[in-house]
C-alpha positions as semicolon CSV with decimal commas, in nm:
position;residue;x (nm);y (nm);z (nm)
1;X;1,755;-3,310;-2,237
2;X;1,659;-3,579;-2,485
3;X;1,760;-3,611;-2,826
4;X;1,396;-3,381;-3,015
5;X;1,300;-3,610;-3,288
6;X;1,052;-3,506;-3,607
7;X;0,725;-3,476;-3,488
8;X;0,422;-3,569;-3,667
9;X;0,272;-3,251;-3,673
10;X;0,264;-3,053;-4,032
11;X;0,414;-2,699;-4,135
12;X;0,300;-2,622;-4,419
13;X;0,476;-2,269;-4,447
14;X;0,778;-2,454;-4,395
15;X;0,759;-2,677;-4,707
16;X;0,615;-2,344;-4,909
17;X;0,911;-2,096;-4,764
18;X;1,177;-2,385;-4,820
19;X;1,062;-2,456;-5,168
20;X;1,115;-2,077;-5,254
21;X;1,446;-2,040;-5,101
22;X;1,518;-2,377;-5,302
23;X;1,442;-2,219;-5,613
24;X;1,615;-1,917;-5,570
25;X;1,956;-2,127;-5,482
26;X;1,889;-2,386;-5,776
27;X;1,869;-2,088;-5,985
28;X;2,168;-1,880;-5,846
29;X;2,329;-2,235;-5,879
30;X;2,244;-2,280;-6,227
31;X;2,366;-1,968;-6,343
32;X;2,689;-2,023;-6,164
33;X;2,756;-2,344;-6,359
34;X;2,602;-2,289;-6,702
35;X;2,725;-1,924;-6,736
36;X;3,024;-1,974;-6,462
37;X;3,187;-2,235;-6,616
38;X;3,194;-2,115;-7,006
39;X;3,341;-1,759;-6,906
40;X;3,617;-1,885;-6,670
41;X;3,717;-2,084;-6,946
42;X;3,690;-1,813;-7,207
43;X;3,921;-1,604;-6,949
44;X;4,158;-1,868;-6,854
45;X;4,233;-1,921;-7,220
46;X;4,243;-1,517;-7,257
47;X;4,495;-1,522;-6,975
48;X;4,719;-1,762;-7,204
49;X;4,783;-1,504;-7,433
50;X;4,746;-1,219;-7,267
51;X;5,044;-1,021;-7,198
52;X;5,152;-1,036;-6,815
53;X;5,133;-0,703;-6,623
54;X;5,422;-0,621;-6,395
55;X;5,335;-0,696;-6,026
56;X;5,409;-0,412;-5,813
57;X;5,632;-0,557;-5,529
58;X;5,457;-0,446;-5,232
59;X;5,113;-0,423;-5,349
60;X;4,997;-0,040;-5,334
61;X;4,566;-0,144;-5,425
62;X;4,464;-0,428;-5,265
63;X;4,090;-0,579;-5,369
64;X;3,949;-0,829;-5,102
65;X;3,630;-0,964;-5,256
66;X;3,387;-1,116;-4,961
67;X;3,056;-1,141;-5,143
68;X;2,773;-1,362;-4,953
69;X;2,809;-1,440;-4,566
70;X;2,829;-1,218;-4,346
71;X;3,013;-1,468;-4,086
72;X;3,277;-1,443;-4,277
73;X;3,334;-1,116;-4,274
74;X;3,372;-1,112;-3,889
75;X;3,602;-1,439;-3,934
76;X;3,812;-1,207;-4,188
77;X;3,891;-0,968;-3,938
78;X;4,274;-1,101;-3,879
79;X;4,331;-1,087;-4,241
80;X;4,250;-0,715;-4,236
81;X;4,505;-0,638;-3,966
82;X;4,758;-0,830;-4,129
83;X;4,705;-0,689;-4,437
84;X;4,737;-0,343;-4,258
85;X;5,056;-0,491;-4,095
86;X;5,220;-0,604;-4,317
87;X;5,140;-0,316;-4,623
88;X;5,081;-0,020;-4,380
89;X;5,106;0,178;-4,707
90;X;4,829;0,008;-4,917
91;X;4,501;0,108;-4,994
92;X;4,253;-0,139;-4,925
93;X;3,929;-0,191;-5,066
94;X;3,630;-0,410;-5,068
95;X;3,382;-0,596;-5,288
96;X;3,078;-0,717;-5,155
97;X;2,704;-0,756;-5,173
98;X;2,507;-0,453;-5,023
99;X;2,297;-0,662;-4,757
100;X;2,648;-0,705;-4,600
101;X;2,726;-0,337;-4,606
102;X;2,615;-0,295;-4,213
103;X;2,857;-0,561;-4,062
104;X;3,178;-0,460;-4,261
105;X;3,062;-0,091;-4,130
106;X;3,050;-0,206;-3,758
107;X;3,384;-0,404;-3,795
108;X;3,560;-0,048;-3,896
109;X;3,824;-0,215;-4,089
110;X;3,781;-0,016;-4,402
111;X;3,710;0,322;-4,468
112;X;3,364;0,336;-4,614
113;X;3,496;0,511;-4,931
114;X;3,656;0,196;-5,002
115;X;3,343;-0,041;-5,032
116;X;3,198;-0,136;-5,333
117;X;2,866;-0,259;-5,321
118;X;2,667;-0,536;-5,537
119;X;2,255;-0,516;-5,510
120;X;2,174;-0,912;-5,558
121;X;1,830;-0,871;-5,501
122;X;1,778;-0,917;-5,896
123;X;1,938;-1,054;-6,196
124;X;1,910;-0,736;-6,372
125;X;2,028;-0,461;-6,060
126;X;2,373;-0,728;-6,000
127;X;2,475;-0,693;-6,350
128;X;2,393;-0,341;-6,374
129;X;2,597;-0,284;-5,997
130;X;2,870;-0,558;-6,189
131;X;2,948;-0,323;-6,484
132;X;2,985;-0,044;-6,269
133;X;3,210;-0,210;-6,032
134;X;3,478;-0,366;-6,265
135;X;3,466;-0,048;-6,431
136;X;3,590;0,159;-6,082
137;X;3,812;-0,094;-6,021
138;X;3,981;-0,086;-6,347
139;X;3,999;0,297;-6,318
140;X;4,173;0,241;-5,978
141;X;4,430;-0,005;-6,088
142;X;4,413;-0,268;-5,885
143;X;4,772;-0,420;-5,820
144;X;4,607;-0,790;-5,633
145;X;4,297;-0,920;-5,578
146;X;4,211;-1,155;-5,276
147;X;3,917;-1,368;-5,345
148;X;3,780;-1,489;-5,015
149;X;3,481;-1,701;-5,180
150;X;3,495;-2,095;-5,162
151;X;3,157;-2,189;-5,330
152;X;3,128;-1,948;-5,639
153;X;3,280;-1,853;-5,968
154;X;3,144;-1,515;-6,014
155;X;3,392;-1,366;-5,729
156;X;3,680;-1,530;-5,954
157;X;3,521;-1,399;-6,253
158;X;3,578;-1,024;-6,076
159;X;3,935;-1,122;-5,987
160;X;4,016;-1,138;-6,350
161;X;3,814;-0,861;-6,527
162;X;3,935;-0,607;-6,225
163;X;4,261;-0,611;-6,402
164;X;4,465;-0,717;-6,103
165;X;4,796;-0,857;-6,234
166;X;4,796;-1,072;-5,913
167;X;4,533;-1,298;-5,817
168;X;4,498;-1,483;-5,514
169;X;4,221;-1,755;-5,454
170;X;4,096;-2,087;-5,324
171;X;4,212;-2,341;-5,546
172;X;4,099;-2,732;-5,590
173;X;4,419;-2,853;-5,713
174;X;4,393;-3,223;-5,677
175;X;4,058;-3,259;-5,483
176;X;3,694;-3,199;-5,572
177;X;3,539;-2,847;-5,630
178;X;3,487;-2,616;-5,854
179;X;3,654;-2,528;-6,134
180;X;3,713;-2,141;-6,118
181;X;3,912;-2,070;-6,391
182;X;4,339;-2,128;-6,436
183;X;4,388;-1,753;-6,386
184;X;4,413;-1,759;-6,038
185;X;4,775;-1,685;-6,037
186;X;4,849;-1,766;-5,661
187;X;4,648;-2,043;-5,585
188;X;4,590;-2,145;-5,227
189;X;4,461;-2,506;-5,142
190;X;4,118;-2,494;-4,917
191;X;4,203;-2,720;-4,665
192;X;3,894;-2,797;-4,442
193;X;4,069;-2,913;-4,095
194;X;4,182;-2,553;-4,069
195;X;3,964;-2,294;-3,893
196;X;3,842;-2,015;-4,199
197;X;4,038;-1,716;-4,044
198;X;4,376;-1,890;-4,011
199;X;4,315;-2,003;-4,391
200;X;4,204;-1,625;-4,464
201;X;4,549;-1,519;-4,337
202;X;4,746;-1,768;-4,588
203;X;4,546;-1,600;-4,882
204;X;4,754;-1,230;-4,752
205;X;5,084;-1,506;-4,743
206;X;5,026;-1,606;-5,100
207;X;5,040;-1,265;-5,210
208;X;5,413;-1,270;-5,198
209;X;5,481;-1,639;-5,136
210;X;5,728;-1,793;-5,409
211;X;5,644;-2,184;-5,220
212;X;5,508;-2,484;-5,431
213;X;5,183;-2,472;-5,345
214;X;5,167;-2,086;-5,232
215;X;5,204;-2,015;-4,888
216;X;5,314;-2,353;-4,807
217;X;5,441;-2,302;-4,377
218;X;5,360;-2,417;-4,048
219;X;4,972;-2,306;-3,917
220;X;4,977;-2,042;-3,697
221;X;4,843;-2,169;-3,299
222;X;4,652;-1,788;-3,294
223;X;4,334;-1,860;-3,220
224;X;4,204;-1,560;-3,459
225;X;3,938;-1,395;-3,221
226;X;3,666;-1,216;-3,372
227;X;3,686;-0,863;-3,182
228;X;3,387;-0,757;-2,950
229;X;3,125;-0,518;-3,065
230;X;3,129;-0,206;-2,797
231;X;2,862;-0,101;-2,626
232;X;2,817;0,207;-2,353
233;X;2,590;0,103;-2,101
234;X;2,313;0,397;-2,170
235;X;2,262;0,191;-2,581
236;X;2,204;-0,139;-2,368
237;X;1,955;-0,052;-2,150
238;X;1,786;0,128;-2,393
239;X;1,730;-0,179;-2,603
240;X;1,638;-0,397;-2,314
241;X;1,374;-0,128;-2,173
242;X;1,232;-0,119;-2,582
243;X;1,210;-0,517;-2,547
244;X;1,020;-0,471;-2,227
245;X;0,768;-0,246;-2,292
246;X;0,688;-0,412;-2,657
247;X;0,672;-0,757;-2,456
248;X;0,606;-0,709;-2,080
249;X;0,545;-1,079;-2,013
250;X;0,896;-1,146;-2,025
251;X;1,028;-0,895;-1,827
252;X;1,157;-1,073;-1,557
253;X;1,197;-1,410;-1,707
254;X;1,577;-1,579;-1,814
255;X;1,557;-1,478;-2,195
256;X;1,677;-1,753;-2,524
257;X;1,741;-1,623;-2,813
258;X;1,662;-1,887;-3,079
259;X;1,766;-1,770;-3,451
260;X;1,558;-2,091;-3,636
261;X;1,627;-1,970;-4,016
262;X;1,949;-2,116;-4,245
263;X;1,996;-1,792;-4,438
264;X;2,143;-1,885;-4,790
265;X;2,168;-2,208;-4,706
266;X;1,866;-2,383;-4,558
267;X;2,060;-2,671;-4,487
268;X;2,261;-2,569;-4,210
269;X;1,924;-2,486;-4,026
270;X;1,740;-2,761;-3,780
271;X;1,388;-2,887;-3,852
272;X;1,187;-2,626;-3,734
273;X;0,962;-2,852;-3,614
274;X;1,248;-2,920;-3,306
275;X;1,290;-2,570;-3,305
276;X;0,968;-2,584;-3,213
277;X;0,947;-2,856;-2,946
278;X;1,281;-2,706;-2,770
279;X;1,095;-2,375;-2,766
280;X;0,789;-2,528;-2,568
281;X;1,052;-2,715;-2,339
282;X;1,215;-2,421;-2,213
283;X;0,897;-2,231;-2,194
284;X;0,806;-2,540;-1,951
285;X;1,117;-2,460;-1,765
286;X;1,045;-2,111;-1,681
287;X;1,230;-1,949;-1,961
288;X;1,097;-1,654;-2,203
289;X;1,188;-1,713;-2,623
290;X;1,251;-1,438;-2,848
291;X;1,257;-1,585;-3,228
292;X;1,492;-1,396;-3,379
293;X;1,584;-1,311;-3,797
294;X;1,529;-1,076;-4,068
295;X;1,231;-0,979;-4,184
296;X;1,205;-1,266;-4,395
297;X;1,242;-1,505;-4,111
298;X;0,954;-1,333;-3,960
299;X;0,687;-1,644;-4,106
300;X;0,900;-1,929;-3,961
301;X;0,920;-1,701;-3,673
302;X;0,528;-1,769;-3,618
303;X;0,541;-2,051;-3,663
304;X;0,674;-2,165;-3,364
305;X;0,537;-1,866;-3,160
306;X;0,181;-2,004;-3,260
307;X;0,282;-2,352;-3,194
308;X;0,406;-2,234;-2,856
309;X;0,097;-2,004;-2,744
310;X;0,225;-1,860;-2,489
311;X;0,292;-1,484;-2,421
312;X;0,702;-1,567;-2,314
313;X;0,737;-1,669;-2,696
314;X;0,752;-1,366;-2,879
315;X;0,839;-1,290;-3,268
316;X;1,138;-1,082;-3,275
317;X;1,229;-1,154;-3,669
318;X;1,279;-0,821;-3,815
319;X;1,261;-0,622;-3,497
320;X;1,547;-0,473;-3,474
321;X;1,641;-0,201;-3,708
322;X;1,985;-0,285;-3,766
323;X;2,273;-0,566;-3,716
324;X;2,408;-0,337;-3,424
325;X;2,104;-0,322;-3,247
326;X;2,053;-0,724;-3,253
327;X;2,398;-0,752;-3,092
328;X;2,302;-0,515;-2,802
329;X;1,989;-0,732;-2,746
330;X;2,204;-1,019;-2,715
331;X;2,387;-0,859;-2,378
332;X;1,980;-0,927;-2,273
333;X;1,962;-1,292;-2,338
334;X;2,106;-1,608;-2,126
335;X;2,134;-1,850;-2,434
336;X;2,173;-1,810;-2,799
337;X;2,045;-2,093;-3,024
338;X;2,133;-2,095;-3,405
339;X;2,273;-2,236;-3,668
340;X;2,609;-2,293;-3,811
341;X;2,575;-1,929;-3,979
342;X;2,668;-1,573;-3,878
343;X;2,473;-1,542;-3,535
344;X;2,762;-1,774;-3,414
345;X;3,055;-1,550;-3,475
346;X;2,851;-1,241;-3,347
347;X;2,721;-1,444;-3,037
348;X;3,054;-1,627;-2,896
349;X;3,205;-1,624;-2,560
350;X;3,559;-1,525;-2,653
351;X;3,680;-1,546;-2,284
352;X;3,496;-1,966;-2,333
353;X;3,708;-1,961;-2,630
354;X;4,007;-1,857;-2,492
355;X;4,075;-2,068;-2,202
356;X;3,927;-2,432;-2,384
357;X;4,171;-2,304;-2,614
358;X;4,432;-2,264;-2,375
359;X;4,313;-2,612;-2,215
360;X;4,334;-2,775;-2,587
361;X;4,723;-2,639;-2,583
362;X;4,835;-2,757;-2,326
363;X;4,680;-3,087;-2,325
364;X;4,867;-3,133;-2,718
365;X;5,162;-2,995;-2,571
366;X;5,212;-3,299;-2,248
367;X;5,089;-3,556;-2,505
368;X;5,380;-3,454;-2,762
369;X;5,615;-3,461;-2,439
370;X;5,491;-3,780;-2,311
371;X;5,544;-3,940;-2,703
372;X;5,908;-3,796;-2,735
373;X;5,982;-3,961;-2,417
374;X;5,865;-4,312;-2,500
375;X;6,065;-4,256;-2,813
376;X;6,352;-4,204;-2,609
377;X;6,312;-4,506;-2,399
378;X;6,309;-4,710;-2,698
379;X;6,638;-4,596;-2,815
């Protein structure tokens, strides 16, 4: 296929939907740095003079705080086992917004008991669901925190005011980023040539690493596999013969999934006016489109349904009633299209994964023998 360049044609939804999302971010962004920035302070200098609590050596109440994507939730997975591993006797809980609540549910990892949810749908319900939080949190005595957010102060803002004596987080140390406060007490450099799960599992290292930085070792070669979403065969069939008789026209045609929106950051997501002309293309080619997304992806949705016209290019934004059932309609489709965003942890060919990994290995492995051998020559 050629390289789909910006077409002349106009969207005006798309510059009226982006501009929203824009303004929500800018203001979420905003608050973050006028309000973020003043408070970690404030508690940074409060953690000068505050007296230090005694850590409890293993951890017995562990926080993990995984507020926004829901990608990396699924990519978190391996910390959660090796948290379990390596404090079988700890009670683990979780911090996160409520619009997430469905894929930390389907991942199992927690007991639900142990979730604490945030409604950021408004200003006013997160501080309300804030207060209550820290407040349960504080009554459960928290012994560390884990702070799994790389783009946000409020997260380390929680760390501190949960009462934690030990607080583990992404640090900046000597590069650019934020500035989240100097009461992280095991700070762990984000280091961006390192796949997010593998750095998830040095955050669970720093807990009780006594290195300079924290959790300073050798990266681990496991490949951190997301784990695969079971289905019985009766649940996938009855999501494919739903499809079918909502959209008979594309029945018996190949079906791509194309997911065209950039969630909470609209950035990561491709022009949809490509999204578009890719969508005609493999209509061309004999293929049937379902656009999927939440309900408020279903207006860029139809946008590229109208542009297509056709009755294989269906709006499937918002059809589904839950994350669960999405992921069974995936066993329908030949090709998933999306972003760099949560689809692709949900979507991925783990046995693909496995042997390019495997591949990768080996291929690192006979360079580094072919290298020691030169060296050897030349002595």
């Amino acid at each position: 296929w050629q390289i789909l360049s910006r077409s002349n044609f106009k969207l005006s939804y798309r510059r009226n939907h982006r501009r929203i999302i824009q303004m929500n971010i800018k203001f979420q962004r905003a608050v973050d740095r006028y309000a973020g920035v003043p408070i970690c302070a404030l508690l940074s200098l409060l953690d000068l003079f505050r007296r230090k609590a005694t850590i409890a050596a293993p951890p017995r109440r562990i926080l993990v705080i995984l507020l926004s994507e829901m990608g990396s939730l699924v990519l978190a997975h391996p910390m959660f086992a090796r948290l379990k591993q390596r404090y079988p006797g700890a009670n683990i809980h979780v911090l996160q917004f409520a619009k997430n609540r469905e894929v930390l549910d389907l991942l199992g990892v927690i007991p639900a008991e142990n979730v604490l949810t945030l409604d950021d749908g408004s200003l006013g319900g997160l501080v309300k669901d804030s207060i209550r939080a820290i407040r349960t949190l504080r009554a459960l005595g928290i012994d560390a925190v884990i702070d799994c957010e790389l783009f946000a102060r409020i997260s380390s803002i929680f760390s501190f005011l949960s009462g934690a004596p030990l607080r583990v987080g992404f640090h900046r140390h000597t590069q650019e980023g934020l500035y989240r406060g100097s009461f992280i007490n095991r700070p762990v450099l984000y280091n961006p040539y390192r796949h997010l799960s593998h750095q998830f599992l040095t955050m669970v290292a720093a807990l009780e690493s006594t290195t300079v930085p924290v959790a300073k070792q050798q990266p681990s070669p496991d490949p951190c596999i997301p784990p695969l979403l079971g289905f019985v065969e009766q649940e996938l069939e009855l999501v494919a013969a739903r499809l079918h008789d909502d959209f008979p026209a594309i029945r018996d045609k190949p079906l791509v999934l194309v997911y065209p929106g950039g969630g909470i950051l609209p950035i990561r997501a491709w022009p949809i006016e490509n999204y578009s002309l890719l969508c005609k293309r493999l209509l061309d080619e004999g293929y049937a489109i379902g656009v999927i997304g939440m309900k408020a992806d279903q207006p860029v949705a139809q946008v590229i349904a109208d542009h297509c016209r056709s009755p294989h290019c269906v709006n499937l934004a918002g059809y589904t009633g839950s994350v669960r059932q999405l992921l069974a309609l995936f066993h329908r489709a030949s090709l998933l299209v999306t972003n760099d965003g949560e689809l692709v942890q949900y979507g991925g060919n783990y046995d693909f994964y496995n042997h390019k990994h495997s591949q990768r290995a080996a291929q690192q492995a006979a360079a580094y023998t072919r290298q020691q051998a030169m060296l050897r020559k030349e002595e």
